[in-house]
N, C-alpha and C positions, 0 to 999 in steps of 0.2 A: 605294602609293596610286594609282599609275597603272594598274596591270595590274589589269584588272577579272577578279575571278573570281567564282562563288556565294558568297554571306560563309559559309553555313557547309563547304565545300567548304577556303576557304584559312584556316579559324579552325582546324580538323581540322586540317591538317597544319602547321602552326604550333605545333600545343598550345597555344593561349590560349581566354581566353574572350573573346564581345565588348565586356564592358564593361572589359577590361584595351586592347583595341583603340581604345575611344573614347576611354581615356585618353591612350594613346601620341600619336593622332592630336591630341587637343588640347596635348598638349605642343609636337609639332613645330611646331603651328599659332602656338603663342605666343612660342617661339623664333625663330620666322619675322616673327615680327610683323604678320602677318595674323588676319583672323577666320573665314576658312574656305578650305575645300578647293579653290575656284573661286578665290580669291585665292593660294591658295599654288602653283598652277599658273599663274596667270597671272605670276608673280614667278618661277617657276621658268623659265619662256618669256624672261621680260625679261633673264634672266640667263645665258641659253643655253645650259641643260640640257637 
């Protein structure tokens, strides 16, 4: 989630689709116990990652 590339550019080499991506993404996000991407970096920050 941090390294920004073109989404279809790292879904391609990946082999996924996007919508297996928005999944994965809303898992970590609820494991994290955040409600988004701007959240789960700022906990990743507070955590010193």
């Amino acid at each position: 989630m941090v390294r920004v590339q073109r989404r279809g550019t790292a879904l391609q080499t990946l082999f996924l689709s996007e919508k297996t991506v928005r999944n994965y993404v809303s898992m970590v996000l609820v494991k994290l116990g955040v409600t988004s991407r701007t959240a789960a970096a700022l906990a990743a920050r507070d955590a010193g990652l």
